[in-house]
C-alpha positions in Angstrom: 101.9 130.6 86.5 105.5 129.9 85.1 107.5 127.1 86.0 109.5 129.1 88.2 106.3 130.4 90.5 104.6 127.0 91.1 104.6 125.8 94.3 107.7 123.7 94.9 106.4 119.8 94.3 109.7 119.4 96.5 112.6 121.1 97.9 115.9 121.0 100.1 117.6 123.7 102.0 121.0 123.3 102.7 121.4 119.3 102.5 124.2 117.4 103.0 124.9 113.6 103.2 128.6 112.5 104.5 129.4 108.7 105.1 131.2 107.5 107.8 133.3 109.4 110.3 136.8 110.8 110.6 139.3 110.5 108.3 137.2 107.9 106.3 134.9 109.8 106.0 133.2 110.7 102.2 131.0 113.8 101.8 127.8 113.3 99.0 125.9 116.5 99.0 128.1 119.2 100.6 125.0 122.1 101.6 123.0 121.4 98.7 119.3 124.0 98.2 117.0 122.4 95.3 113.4 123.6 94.1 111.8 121.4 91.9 108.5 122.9 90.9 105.4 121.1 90.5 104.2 119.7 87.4 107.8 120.4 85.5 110.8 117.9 84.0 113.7 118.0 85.8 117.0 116.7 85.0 120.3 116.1 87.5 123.3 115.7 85.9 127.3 115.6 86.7 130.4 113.8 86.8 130.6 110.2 88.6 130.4 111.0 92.0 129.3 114.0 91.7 126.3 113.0 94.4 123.2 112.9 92.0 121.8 109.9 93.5 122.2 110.6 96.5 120.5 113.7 96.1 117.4 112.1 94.9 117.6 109.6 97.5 117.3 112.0 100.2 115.2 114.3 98.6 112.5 110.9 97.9 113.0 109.7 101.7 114.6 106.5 100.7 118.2 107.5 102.7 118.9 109.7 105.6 120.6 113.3 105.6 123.2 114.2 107.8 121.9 117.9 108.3 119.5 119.9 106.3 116.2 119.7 105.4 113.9 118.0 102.6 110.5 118.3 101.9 107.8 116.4 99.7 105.3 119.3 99.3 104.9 120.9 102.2 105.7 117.7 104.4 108.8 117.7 105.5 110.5 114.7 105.2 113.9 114.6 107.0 113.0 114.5 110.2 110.3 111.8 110.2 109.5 108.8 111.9 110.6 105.6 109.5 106.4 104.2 109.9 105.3 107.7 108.5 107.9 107.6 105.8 107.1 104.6 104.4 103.3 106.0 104.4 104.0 109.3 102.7 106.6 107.7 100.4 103.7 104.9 99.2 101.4 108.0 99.4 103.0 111.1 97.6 105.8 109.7 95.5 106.8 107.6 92.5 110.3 106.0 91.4 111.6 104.4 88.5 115.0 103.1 88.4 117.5 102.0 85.7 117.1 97.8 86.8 112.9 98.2 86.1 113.1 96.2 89.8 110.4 93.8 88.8 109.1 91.0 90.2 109.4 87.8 88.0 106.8 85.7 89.5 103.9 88.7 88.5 102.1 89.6 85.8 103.0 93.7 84.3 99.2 94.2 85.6 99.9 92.8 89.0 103.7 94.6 88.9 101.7 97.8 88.4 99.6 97.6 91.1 102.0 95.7 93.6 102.7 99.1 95.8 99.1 100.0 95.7 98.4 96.4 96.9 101.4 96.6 99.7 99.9 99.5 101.1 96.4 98.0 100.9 94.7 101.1 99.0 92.3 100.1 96.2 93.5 101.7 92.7 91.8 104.0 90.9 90.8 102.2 88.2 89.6 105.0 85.7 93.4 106.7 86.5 94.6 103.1 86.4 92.9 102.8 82.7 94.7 105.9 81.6 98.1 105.0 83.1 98.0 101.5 81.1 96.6 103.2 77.9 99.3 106.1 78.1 102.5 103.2 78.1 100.9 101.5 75.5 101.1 97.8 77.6 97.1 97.1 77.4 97.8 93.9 74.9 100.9 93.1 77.4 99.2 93.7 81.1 98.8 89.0 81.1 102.8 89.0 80.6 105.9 88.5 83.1 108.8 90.2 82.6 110.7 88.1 81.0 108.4 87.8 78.3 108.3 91.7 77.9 111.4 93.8 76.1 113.5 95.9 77.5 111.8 98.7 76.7 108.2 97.4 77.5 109.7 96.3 80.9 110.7 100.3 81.6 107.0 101.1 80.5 105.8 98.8 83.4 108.0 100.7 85.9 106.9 104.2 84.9 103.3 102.6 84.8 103.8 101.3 88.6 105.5 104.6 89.7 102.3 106.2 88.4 99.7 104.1 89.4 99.3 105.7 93.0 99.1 109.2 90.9 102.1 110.4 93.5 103.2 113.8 93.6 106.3 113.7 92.5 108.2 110.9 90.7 112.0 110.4 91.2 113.9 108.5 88.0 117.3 107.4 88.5 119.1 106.6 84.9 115.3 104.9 83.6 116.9 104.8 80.3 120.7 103.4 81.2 119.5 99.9 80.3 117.8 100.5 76.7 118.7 100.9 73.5 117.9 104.2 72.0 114.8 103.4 70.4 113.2 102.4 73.7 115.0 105.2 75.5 113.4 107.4 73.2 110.3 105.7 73.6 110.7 106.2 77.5 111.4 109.8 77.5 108.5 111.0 75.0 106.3 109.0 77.9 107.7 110.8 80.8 107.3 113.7 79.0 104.1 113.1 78.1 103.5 113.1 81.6 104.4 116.4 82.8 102.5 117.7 79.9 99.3 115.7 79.9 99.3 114.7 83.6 100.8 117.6 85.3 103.2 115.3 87.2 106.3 116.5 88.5 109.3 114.1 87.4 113.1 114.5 88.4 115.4 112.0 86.8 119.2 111.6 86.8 121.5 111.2 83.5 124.3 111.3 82.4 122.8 111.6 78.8 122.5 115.0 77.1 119.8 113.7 74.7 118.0 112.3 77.5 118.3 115.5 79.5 117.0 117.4 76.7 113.9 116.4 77.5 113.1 118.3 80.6 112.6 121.4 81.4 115.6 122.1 83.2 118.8 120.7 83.9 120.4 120.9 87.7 124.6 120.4 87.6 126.0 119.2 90.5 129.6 118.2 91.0 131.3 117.4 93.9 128.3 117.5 96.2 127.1 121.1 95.2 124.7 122.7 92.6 126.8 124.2 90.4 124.9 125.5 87.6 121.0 125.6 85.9 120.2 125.2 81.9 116.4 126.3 81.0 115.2 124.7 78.0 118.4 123.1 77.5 119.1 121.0 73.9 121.5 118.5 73.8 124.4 120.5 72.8 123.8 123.3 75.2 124.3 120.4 78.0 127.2 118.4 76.7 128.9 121.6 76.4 128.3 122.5 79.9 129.3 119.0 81.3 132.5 119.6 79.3 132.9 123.3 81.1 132.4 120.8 84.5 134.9 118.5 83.6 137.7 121.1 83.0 136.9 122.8 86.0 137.5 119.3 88.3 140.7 118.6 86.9 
């Protein structure tokens, strides 16, 4: 089954996301329809503002939609209860984020498992094993954060997003805080994970060489799709983000 046949790890049909009201008010995602098929790397890229975190947002369940619909598999999402979101998003999906957003006080072992522990389900240690193993931390797992580099911090992130073995994970900018060694380092993983793991992963950049990593890029600028690179290299996206950036001004 190809990438573009798999069942959808998520979707959105027609999304849209405006804040506040009348003349004030600022439209994100302007009718936006998204597949993102399972067990594939995809990338979201555009111009500042262009609404690529607020895309993912909406599409993970961690901020509302205005109209439209978004679904996690074939749950969908937008219309649930806040008690049943929280469950499905501790359940079925993953996120990484450029700040690693760890806890100081905790060891990485106990920052890994702190969502699994909120939600009170028991990790699966074997898939805990190979998660730990897979970022390389085994040595590191008695260490805080601030005793951890940049890079290893990141690793401890991806490590916690993957610890619950979630459907889908959602990374917004994972690399915008590394140098690019560890970026590199953090991509080959993610990577690595779509390929050895079958996980689904959908990150935002605004980095060609991070983007060539995926499968496929998504272009979105001023709160609309606008265009889709398969198998994109480096060049192929810079040179369409430059075709975007002509066409805004």
């Amino acid at each position: 089954m190809t990438s573009t046949t798999r069942a959808p790890a998520a979707r959105a049909e027609n999304l849209t996301k405006t804040y506040g009201s009348g003349v004030s008010a600022v439209t994100a995602l302007a009718g936006v329809s998204i597949q993102i098929p399972a067990a594939t790397f995809t990338s979201v890229m555009g111009p500042s503002g262009s609404g690529k975190s607020t895309l993912m947002h909406c599409m993970a369940g961690l901020d509302s939609v205005t109209s439209g619909q978004a679904w996690i598999g074939a749950q969908e999402i937008s219309g649930l209860p806040e008690r049943q979101l929280t469950r499905l998003r501790g359940d079925r999906v993953g996120f990484v984020f450029q700040a690693f957003n760890l806890l100081p006080v905790l060891s990485a072992a106990d920052n890994i498992t702190l969502p699994l522990d909120i939600a009170g389900r028991s990790p699966d240690r074997e898939w805990l094993g190979i998660v730990i193993d897979t970022v390389g931390l085994r040595d590191r797992l008695a260490h805080r954060p601030s005793e951890l580099s940049g890079g290893q911090q990141q690793r401890v992130a991806i490590a916690r997003a993957l610890a619950g073995r979630p459907q889908i994970v959602f990374a917004d900018e994972p690399t915008g805080n590394l140098d690019s060694r560890a970026s590199a380092d953090v991509l080959d993983l993610l990577r690595r994970c779509v390929g050895e793991f079958r996980q689904t992963i959908v990150m935002v950049t605004h980095d060609p060489v991070a983007a060539s990593y995926s499968d496929r890029v998504v272009f979105l600028a001023d709160g609309a799709v606008v265009g889709e690179l398969d198998r994109p290299t480096p060049q192929a996206v810079l040179d369409h983000m430059k075709t975007l950036g002509s066409e805004q001004r």
